[in-house]
N, C-alpha and C positions, 0 to 999 in steps of 0.2 A: 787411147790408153797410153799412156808416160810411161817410160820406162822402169822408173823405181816400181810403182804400182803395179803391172806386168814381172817383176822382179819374187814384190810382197807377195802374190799370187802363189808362184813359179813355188816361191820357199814353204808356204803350206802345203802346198802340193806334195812336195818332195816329203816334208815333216810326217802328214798324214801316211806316207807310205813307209817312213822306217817305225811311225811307232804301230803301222798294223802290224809288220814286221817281226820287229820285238814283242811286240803281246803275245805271236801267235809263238814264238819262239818262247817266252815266259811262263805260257800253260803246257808246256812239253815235260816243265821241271826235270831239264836233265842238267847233272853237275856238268860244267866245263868251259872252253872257251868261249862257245855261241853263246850261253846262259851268260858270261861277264859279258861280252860284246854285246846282246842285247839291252845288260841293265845300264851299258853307258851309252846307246842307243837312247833309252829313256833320258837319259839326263840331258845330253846334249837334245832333243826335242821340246823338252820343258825348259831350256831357255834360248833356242830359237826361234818359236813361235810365238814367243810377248810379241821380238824383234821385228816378226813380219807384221802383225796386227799391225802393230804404230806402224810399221814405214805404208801400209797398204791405207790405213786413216789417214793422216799425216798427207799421202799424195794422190789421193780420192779426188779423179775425176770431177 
């Protein structure tokens, strides 16, 4: 396994963990901090994870 590819990996890994995260923080529906930190949690997820797909394609073994 190549490094990028180990990398693309690494970063869904990580994505997958902030966006269970933030969901679970998102069905709490409480106003405040955690509730904005989690919805830009979601945002920054949904456009990290195109990034990892392609570089984990892109340097597919």
């Amino acid at each position: 396994m190549n490094l990028p590819f180990g990398m693309g990996l690494f970063g869904l890994l990580v994505s997958a963990i902030f966006a269970f995260n933030a969901w679970r923080e998102l069905r709490c529906n409480v106003e405040g901090h955690a509730r904005n930190a989690a919805m830009i949690h979601v945002a920054m997820v949904s456009m990290f994870v195109p990034f990892c797909i392609y570089v984990v394609i892109a340097y597919a073994p």
